[in-house]
VOGU-3710 file (C-alpha; in Angstrom, 3 decimals, decimal comma):
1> xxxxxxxxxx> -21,218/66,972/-54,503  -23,012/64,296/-52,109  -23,589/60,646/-53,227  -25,992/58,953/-51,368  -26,613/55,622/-51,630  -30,313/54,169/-50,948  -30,797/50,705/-50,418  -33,838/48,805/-51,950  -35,668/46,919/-49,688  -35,454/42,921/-50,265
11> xxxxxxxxxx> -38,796/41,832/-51,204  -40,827/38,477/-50,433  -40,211/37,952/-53,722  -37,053/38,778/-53,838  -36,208/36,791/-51,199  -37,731/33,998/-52,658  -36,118/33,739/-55,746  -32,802/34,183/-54,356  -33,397/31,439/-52,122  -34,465/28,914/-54,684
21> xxxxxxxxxx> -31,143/29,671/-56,526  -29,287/28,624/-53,716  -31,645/25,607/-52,473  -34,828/24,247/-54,768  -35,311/21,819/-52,252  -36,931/24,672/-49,826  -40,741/25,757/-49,947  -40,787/29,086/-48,465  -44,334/28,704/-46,339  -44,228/32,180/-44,184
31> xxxxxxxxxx> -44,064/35,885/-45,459  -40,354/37,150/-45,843  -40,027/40,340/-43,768  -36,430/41,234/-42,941  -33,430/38,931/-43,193  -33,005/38,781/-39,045  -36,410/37,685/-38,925  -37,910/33,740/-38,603  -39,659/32,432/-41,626  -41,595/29,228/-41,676
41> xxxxxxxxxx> -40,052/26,900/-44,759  -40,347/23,582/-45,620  -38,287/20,712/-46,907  -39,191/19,248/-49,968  -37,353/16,450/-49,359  -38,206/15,001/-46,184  -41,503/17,342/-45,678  -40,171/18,682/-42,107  -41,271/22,146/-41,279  -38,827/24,339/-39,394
51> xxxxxxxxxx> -38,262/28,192/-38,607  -34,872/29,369/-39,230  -33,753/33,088/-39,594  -34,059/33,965/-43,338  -30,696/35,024/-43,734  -28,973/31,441/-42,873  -31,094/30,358/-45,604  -29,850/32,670/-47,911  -26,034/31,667/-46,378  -26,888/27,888/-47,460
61> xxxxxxxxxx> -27,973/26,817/-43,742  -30,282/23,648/-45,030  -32,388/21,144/-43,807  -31,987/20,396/-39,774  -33,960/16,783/-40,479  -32,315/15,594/-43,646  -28,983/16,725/-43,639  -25,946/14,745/-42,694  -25,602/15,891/-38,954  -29,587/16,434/-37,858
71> xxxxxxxxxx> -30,249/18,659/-35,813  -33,656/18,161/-35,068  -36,006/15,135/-34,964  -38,969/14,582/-37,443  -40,129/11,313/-35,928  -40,444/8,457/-39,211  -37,344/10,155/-40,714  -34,336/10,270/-38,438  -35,442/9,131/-34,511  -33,762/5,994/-33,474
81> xxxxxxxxxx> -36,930/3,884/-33,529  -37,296/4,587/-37,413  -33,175/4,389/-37,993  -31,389/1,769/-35,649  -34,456/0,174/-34,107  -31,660/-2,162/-32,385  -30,046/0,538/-30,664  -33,479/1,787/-29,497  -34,068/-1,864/-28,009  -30,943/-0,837/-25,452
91> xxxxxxxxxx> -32,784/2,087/-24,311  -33,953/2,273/-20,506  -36,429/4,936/-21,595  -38,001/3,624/-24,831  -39,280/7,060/-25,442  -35,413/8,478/-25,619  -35,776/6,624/-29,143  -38,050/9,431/-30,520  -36,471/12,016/-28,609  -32,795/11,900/-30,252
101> xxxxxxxxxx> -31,340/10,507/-33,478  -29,104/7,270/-33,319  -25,701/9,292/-33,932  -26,878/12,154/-30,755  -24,083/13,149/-28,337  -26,811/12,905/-25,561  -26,033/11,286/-22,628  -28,836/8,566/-21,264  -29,289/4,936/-19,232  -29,437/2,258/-21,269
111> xxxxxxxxxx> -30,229/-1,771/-19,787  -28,108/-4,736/-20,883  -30,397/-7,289/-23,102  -28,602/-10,082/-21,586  -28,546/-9,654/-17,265  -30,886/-6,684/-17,204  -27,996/-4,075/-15,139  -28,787/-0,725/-15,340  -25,651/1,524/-17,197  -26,164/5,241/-16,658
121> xxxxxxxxxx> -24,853/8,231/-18,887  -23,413/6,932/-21,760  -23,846/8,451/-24,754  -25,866/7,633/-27,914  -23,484/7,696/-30,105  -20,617/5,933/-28,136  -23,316/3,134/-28,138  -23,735/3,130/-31,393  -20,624/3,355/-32,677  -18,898/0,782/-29,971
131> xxxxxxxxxx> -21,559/-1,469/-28,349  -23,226/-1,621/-25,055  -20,747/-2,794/-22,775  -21,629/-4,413/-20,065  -19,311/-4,852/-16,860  -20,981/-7,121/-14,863  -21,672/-9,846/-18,591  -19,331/-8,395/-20,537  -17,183/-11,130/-22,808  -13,860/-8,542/-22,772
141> xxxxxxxxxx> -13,572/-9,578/-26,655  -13,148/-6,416/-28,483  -15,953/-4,866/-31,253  -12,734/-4,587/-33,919  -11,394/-8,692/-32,845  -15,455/-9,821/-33,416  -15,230/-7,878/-36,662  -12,362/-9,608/-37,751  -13,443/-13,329/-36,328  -16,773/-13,123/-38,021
151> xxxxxxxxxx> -15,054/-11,868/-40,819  -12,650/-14,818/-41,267  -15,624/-17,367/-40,811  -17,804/-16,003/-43,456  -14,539/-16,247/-45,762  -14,788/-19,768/-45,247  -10,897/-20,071/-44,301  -9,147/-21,911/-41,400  -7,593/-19,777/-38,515  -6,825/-19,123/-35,180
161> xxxxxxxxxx> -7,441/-16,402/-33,240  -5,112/-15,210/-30,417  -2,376/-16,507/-32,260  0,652/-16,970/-30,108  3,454/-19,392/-31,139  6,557/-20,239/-29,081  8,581/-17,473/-30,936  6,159/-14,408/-29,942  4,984/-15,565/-26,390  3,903/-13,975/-24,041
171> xxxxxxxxxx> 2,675/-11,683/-26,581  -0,064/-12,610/-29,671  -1,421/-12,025/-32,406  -5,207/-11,613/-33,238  -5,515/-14,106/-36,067  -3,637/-16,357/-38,206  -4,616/-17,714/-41,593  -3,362/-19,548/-44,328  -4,537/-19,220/-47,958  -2,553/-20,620/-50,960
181> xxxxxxxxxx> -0,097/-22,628/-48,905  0,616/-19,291/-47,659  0,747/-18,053/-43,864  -1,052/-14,587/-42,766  -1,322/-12,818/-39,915  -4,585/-10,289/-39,109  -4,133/-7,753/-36,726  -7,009/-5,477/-35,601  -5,532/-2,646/-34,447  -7,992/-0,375/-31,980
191> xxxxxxxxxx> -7,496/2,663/-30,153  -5,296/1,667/-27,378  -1,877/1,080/-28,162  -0,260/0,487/-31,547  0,979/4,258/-31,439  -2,315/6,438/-30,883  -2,219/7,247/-27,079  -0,230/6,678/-24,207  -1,576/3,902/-21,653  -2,481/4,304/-18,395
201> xxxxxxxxxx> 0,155/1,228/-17,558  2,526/4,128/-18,261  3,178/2,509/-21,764  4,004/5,493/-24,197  2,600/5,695/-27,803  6,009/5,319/-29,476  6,543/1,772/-27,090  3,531/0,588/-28,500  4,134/1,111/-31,518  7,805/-0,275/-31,198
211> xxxxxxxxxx> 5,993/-3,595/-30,204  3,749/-3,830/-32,963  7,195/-3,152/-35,397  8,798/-6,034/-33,929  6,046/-8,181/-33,789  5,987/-7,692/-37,473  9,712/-8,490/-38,100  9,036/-11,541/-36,048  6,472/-12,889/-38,169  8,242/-11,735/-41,878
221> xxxxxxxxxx> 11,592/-14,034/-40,162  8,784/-16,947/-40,054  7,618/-16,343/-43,508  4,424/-14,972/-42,502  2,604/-11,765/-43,915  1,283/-9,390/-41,324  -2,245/-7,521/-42,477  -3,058/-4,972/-39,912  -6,051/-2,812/-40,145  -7,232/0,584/-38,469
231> xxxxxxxxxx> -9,919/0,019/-36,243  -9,065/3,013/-33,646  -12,551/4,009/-34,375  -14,657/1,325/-33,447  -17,441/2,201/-36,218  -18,564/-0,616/-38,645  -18,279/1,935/-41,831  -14,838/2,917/-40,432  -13,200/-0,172/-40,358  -15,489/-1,670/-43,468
241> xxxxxxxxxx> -13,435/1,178/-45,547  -10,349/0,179/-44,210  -10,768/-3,582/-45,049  -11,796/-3,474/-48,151  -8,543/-0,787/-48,611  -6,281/-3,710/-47,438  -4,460/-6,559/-48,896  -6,759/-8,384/-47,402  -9,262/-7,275/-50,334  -6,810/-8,249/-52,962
251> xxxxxxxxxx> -6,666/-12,440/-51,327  -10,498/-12,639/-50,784  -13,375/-11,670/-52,817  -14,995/-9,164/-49,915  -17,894/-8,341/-51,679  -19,173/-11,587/-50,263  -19,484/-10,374/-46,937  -22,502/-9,518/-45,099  -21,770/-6,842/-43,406  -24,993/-6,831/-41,502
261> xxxxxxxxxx> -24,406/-10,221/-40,259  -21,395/-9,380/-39,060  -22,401/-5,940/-37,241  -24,911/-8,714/-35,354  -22,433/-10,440/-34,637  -19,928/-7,570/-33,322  -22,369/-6,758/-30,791  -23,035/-10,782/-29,399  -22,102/-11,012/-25,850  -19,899/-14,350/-25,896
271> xxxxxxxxxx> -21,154/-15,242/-22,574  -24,603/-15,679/-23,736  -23,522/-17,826/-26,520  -21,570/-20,440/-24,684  -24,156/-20,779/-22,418  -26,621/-21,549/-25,088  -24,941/-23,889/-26,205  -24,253/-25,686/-22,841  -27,843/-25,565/-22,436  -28,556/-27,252/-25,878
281> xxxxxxxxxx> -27,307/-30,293/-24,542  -23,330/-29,632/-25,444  -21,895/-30,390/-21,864  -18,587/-30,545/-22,597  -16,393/-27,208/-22,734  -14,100/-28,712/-25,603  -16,569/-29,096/-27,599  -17,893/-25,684/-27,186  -14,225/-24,457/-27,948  -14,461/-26,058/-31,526
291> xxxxxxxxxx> -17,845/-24,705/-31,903  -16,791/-21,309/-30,753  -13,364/-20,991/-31,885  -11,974/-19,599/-28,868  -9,140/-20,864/-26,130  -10,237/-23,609/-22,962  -10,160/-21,048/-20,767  -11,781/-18,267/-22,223  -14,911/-21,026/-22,457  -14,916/-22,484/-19,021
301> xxxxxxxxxx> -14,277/-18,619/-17,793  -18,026/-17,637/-19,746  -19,419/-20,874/-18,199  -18,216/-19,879/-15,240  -19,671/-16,094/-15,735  -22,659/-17,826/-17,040  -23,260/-19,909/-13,797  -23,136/-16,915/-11,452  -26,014/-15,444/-13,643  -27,948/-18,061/-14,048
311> xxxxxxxxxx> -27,890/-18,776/-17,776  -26,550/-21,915/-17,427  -26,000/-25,004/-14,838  -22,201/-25,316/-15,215  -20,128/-26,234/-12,236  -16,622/-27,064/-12,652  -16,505/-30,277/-10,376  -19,127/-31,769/-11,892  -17,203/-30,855/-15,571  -13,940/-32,396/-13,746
321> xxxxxxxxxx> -15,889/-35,800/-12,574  -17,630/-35,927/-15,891  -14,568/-35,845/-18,230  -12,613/-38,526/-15,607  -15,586/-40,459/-16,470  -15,637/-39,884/-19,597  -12,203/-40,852/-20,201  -12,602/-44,193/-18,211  -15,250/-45,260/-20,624  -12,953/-44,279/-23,609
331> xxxxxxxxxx> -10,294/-46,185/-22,099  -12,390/-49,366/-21,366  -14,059/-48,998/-24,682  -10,366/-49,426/-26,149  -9,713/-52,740/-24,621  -12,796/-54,001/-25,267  -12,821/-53,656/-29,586  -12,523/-57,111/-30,973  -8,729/-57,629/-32,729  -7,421/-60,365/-35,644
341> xxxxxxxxxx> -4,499/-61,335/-35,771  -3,140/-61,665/-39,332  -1,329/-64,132/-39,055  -3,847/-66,437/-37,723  -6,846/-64,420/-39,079  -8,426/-65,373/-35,648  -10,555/-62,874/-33,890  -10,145/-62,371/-30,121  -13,268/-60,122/-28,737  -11,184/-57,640/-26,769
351> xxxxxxxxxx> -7,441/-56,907/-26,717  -6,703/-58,215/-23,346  -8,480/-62,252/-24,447  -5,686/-61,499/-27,384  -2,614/-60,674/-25,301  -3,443/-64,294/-22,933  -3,758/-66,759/-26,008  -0,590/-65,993/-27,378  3,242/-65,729/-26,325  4,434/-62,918/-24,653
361> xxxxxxxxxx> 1,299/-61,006/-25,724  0,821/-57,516/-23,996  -2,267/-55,134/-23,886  -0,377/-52,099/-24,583  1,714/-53,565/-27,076  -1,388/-55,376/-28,986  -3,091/-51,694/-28,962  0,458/-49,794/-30,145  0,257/-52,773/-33,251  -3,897/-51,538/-33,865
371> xxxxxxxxxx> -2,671/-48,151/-34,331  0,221/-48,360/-36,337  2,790/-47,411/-33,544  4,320/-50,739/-33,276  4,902/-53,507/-35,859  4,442/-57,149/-33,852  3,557/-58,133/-30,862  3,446/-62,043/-29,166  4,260/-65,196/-31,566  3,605/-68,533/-32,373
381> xxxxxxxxxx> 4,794/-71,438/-30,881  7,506/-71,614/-34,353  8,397/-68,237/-33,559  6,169/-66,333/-36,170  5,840/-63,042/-35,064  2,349/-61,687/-34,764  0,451/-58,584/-36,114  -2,462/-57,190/-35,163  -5,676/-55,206/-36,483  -9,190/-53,552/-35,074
391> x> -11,927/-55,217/-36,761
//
């Protein structure tokens, strides 16, 4: 005997109701005809209209908008302008911003906010998950080492960055803190080196790693604790996780941070802010440095940067003849504060009329008595010996 089987035609219907089993969040807009076939449906979520083969429906295919990964752009839901405006800003080709979504593996040109240079095929979502860098304004401070700085001011704590005592030179650390009466060291660690890849110096992954290990012991023989955090993906979420994972979490109250603040701040070009602040009227790179909170050098290298295009007026010879000046106004302003002698409580209007009216009175030694560095200086005609004060 023959068996045949005869298979029952999936209705519209049909195909409906199997469909809002599997996904209530679909409006089925078209007629359902055969499973290889297009039908128009809807997303009840987001309202974007698509046509997708009925049978990925059916296989839990959902919507190409709304869904984690997006596949296609519904322009108020997922385009850069409407999701990372900021990113959009970067854009050579404003209308790119409508064209892709923020996270899109598309390669396009992009301008620097800051000098205006031109950076060709890079892709959206490098951009957005590491900055716009810029080679030609560029502040060479990583996105992970910002992260970390900003993070440490909003805490309100003391530190240094680029931490390098005499026991770990030539090599440093990113930051050291203290909290407690207790020394800490925060490392940032990105991509390159500390054991992910092999450099191009010809460094291998297990040697950087081996320098990171005894970097660590160093710091433990000092009585210092060593925090170090994944950053070898430079993404703000990625390394947010990973903070608040950390001991770090467990010696500051992180839920104080503002994380959006510190994004902003993760993608400041340096440069530009140095330069600002020479032009507010701060003309002296010190003084930027304790603004800042980075080395000398780094600052008079962004002035420098800054100078060649043309965000600021700094020139290093002037800087030089300025601070000589500078100095030779401290100096005279020294000699010229009125001293008593306490002996005598009479007041001499600069240190040099002190050091003639008395015997074997000396400038230097007058101003060593003034600051506590040595106890008399001169005395009387009895042989008193005479000390001095700044009035």
């Amino acid at each position: 005997m023959i068996y045949r089987v005869v298979w029952k035609r999936k209705t519209h219907e049909d195909f409906v109701k199997e469909l809002n089993n599997k996904n209530n969040k679909i409006e089925v807009l078209g007629l359902y005809n055969i499973a290889n076939d297009t039908i128009k449906v809807q997303c009840l979520k987001c309202t974007g209209i698509w046509e997708p083969l009925a049978a990925s429906l059916l296989r839990g295919n959902s919507c190409p908008y709304c869904c984690p990964s997006p596949k296609k752009i519904l322009i108020g839901l997922n385009d850069m302008w409407t999701t990372n405006k900021e990113l959009a800003k970067l854009l050579l080709n404003p209308e790119d911003g409508y064209k892709y979504t923020q996270h899109s593996s598309r390669k396009v040109s992009w301008k620097c906010p800051d000098c205006k240079k031109i950076i060709k095929n890079i892709s959206i979502n490098t951009v957005s998950r590491y900055g716009l860098s810029c080679s030609k304004c560029g502040d060479g401070i990583s996105f992970p080492n910002k992260i970390g700085f900003n993070l440490l001011e909003q805490l309100n704590t003391n530190f240094i960055p680029e931490y390098s005592p005499k026991w770990i030179k030539p090599k440093r650390y990113d930051f050291w803190f203290m909290f407690n009466s207790k020394e800490y060291i925060l490392e940032m660690d990105g991509k390159l080196g500390h054991g992910n890849i092999n450099l191009l110096s010809g460094q291998t992954a297990q040697e950087t790693r081996d320098i990171d290990e005894n970097k660590d012991i160093l710091a433990k023989e000092n009585n210092i604790e060593v925090i170090r955090i994944d950053c070898k993906e430079s993404d703000l979420n990625y390394i947010k996780i990973n903070l608040i994972n950390s001991e770090l979490n467990n010696i500051f109250d992180l839920s104080i941070i503002n994380w959006d603040k510190l994004y902003k701040y993760a993608c400041t070009n340096l440069v530009k802010v140095a330069c600002d602040h020479w032009n507010s009227g701060i003309k002296n790179t010190r003084e930027i440095r304790e603004v800042i909170k980075l080395s000398h050098p780094t600052i008079v290298r962004y002035l420098k940067q800054g100078a060649e295009l043309g965000w600021c007026d700094y020139d290093p010879k002037k800087e030089f003849k300025r601070n000589l000046e500078d100095n030779k106004i401290k100096s005279a302003n020294a000699t010229s504060k009125r001293v008593m002698c306490i002996e005598t409580k009479e007041i001499f209007k600069s240190i040099s009329e002190a050091a003639k009216n008395v015997i074997n009175g000396s400038d230097s030694h007058i101003s060593s008595c003034c600051k506590g560095k040595r106890k008399s200086c001169g005395r009387l005609e009895d042989g008193t010996l005479l000390h001095w004060e700044y009035i």
